[in-house]
N, C-alpha and C positions, 0 to 999 in steps of 0.2 A: 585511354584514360580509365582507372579504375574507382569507381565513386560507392561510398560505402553510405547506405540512408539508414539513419538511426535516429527517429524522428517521435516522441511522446504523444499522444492522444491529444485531440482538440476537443476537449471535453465538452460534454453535447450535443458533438456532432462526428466525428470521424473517427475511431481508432486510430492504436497506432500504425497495423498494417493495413488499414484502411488508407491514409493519409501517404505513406511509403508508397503501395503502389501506385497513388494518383501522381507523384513525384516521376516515379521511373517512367508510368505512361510520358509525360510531359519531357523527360530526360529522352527518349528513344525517339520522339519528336525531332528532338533538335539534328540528334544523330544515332544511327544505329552500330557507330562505333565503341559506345563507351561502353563498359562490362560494368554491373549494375548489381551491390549486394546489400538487402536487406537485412538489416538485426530489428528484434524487436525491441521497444525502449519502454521503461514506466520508470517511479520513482519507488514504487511501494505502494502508493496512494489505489486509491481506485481507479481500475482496468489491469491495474498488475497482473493477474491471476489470467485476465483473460489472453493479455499481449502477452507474457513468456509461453501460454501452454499453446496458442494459434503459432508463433513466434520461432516455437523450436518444435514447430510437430507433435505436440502431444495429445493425450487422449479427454478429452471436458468428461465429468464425472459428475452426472444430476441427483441431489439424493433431498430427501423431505425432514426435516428436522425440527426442535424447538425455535419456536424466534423468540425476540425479547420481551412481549408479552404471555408469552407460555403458550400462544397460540402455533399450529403447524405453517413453515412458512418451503418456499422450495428454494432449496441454494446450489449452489453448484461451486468446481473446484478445479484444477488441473492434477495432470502427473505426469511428469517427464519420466523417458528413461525405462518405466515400469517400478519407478522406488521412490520418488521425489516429489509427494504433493504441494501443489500453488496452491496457496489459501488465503482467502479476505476474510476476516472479522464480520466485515459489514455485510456479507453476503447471511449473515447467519443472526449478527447482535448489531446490524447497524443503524443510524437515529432515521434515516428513512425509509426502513420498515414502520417507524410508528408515529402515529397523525398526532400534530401538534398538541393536540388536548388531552393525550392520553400517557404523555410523554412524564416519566415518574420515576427517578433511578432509583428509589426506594422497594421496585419490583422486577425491575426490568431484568435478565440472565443472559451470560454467556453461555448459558447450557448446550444451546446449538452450536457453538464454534467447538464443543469438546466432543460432539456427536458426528461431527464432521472427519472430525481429526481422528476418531475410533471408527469410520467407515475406509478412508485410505489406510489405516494400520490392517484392518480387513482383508485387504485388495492387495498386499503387500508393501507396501510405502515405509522407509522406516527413514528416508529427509524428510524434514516440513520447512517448507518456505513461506512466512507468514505475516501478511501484513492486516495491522491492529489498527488503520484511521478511521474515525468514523464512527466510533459506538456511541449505541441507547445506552449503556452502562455502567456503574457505578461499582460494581459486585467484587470488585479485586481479582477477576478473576474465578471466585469458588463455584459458577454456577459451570464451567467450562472442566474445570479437575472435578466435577461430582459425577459426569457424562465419563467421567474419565475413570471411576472407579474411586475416587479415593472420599472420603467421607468424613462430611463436619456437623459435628454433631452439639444439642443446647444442654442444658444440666441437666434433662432427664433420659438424655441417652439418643433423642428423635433428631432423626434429620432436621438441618434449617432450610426455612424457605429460601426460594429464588429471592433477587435482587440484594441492596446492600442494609433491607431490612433485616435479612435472612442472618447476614456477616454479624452483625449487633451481638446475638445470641448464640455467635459458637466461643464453645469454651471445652473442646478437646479436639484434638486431628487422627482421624485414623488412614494409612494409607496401606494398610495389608493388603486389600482388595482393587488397589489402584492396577488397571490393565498391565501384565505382567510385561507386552511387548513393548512399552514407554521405555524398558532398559535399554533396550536395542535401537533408538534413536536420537536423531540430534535437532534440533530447533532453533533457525537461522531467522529472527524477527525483526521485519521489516518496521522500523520508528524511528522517527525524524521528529519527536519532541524528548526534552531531556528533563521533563518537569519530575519533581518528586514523587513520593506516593502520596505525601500529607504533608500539613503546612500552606502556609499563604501563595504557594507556588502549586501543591500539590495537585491531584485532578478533582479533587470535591470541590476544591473553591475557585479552580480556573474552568474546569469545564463543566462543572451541574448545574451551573444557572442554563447553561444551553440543552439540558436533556429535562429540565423542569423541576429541580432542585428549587427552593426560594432558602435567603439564607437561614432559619432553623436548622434544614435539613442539611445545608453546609456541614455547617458546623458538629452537628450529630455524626453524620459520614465520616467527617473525617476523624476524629476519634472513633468510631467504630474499627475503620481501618487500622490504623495506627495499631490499636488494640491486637488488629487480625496478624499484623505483620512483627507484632511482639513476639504471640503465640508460634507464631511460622518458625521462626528464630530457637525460638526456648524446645521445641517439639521434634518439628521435621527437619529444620534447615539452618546449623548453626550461624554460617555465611549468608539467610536472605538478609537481604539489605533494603531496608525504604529510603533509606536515602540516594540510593541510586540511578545515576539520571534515566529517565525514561521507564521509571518505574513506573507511575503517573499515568504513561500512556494507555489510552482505551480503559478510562477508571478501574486502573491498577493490573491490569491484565497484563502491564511490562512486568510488573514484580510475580504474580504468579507462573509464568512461562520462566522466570530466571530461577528463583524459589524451588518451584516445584518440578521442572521440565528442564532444567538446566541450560535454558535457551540461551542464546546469544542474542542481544539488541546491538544492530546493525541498521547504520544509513540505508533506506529502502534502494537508491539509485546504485550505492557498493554493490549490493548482492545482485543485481539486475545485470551492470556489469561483468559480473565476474560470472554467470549463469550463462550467460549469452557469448560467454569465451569475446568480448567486444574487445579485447586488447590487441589481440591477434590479428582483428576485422580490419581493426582501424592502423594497424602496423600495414598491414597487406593494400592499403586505397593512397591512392593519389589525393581526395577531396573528400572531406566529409562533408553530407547533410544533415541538421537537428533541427530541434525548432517546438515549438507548442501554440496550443490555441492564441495565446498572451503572453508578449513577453516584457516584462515589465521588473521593477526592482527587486521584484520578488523572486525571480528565476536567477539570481546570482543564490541565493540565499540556499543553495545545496540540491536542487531543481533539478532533470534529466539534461537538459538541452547545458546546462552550464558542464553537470558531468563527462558528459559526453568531450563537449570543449577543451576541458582541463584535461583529458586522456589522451585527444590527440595533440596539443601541443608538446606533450611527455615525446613525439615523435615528429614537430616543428611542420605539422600538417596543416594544409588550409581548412577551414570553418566558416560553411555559411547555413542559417537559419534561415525557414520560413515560417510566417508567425500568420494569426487570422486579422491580429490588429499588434501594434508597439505602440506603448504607455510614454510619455516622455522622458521617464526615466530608463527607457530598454538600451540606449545607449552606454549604460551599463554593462553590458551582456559582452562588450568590445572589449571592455579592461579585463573580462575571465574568458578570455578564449575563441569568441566569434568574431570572425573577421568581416562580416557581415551579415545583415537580416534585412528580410525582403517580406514586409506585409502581402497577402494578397488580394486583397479585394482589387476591382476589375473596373466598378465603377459604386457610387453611391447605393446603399439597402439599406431596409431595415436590418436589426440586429436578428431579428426570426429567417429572413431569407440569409443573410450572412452566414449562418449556422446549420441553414438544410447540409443535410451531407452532400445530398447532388451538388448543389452550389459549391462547397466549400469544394469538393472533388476537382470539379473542374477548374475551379480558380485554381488552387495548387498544381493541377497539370500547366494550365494556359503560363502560370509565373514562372515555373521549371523550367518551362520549355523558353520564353524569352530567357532567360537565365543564363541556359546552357549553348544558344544560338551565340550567344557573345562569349560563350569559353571557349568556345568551338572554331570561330570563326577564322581567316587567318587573314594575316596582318596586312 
């Protein structure tokens, strides 16, 4: 039997190939007949960066950047390949770099995600694989293209500040000086919301209350924006579009990367996918394994472990899930592609022992392993 684990992060506690090989242990258990292949899994969200570049060999890249109070934060990055950097947003601009009270998208900057994205161009990288969940920010973008060379400037010629105070006050675009090597690349972004730039939908009024926006400043931002994304249009970019889904994403950082960067916004679990060659994986096994921390009604909703699902049925493969707990609604999970799911807990915890790694580890081996005892076994 050939069993292919492509298994997402139990967030808080396990990786994803953390979690895969507590599987295989518990799989070689049963029997040391079955041949056993790991892919790494994410959806885009956080650990992305970390599961493709552990996932497919590649080299972690630590470097010291702006964070989104302008103070030095340390982030780090992948690169496949020798050309192909994994990037988080959140690892540079994300809202848990900054303590609730300080929290102000009227300051806050993408500057480190563009500081980031000019050290792998350094290093030679000319893919970026980039996922945007998760920011302090508000900026549209401009504090990430200023790191980048290109420069927004107020009526009297001066640079604008960080955050989406800074955005208020530009009134011309210059991109002569924008890093010459950005021609020679392409920008595949990881976003799985499809909100607008601005508007009742937009990211000033769906997500600034959560980065400490109050409504004033709603409303300010997003005409500020709107403004910025006229300007982009009329200037640099006759095709940017704000009304584009997922422009929105990471306050506005979908439309900057589209705009300016010519990126692509792509489902985070697509490109994970198609990175990980998983079509081939799951063509080539007998049984698949997925699964995440929870599986609940929300893992149909475009989730790894549902992807995963919907790929191998493309090849009338079996599917089964392990999860840390199932919500009442995880039965769901049955109608897009899982043939079944197998909580693991062992016996009653708390929710803090549930989640140690060590625990989760070996519940995931000990379940595996009764799992595969009954696939194994003969009639």
């Amino acid at each position: 039997m050939k069993v292919l684990i492509a298994i997402d992060s139990f967030k808080g506690s396990l990786s994803s190939m953390e979690a895969a090989a507590a599987i295989k242990e518990g799989i070689l258990l049963a029997s040391e007949n079955i041949d056993v292949n790991i892919r790494p899994l994410a959806d885009g969200g956080e650990g992305t960066a970390t599961a493709l570049t552990m996932g497919m060999q590649g080299k972690t890249e630590a470097v010291t950047v702006t964070g989104p109070l302008g103070d030095p934060v340390s982030a780090s990055y992948g690169i496949l390949h020798k050309e192909t950097a994994i990037i988080e947003m959140a690892s540079a601009a994300g809202i848990t770099l900054v303590p609730y009270k300080k929290r102000n998208p009227l300051h806050t900057t993408t500057f480190g995600v563009g500081e980031m994205i000019a050290d792998a161009l350094q290093k030679g990288c000319r893919h970026f694989i980039i996922g945007i969940g998760g920011s302090a920010t508000n900026d549209c973008g401009v504090g990430m293209l200023q790191a980048l060379g290109f420069r927004f400037l107020d009526q009297s010629g001066n640079t604008v500040s960080y955050g989406a105070d800074g955005v208020r006050n530009i009134v011309s675009i210059d991109a002569s000086l924008a890093n010459p090597l950005l021609a020679d690349c392409d920008f595949r972004i990881a976003c799985d919301v499809t909100n607008p730039l601005c508007g009742g939908n937009g990211c000033s009024y769906i997500y600034g209350p959560q980065k400490g926006a109050n409504p004033a400043m709603i409303s300010q931002m997003d005409a500020w924006l709107s403004a910025f994304a006229d300007l982009t249009q009329k200037i640099h970019n006759k095709k940017a579009d704000k009304n584009m889904p997922g422009a929105g994403a990471a306050g506005g950082l979908g439309f900057a990367f589209s705009a300016y960067l010519g990126g692509r916004l792509q489902s985070g679990i697509s490109i994970v996918l198609e990175e990980t060659h998983m079509e081939a994986a799951i063509q080539d096994a007998d049984l698949i394994i997925t699964g995440e921390g929870r599986l609940d009604g929300q893992t149909v909703m475009g989730k790894a472990p549902v992807g995963i699902a919907s790929l191998a049925k493309k090849y009338n493969k079996k599917v089964i899930a392990f999860c840390g707990c199932a919500a009442d609604d995880a039965m769901l999970c049955n109608t897009y592609g899982v043939d079944a799911y197998f909580p693991i807990l062992q016996k009653p915890v708390s929710l803090e022992e549930a989640m140690d790694p060590a625990v989760a580890g070996q519940n995931l081996k000990k379940t595996a392993e009764q799992v595969f005892r009954l696939l194994t076994c003969s009639a």
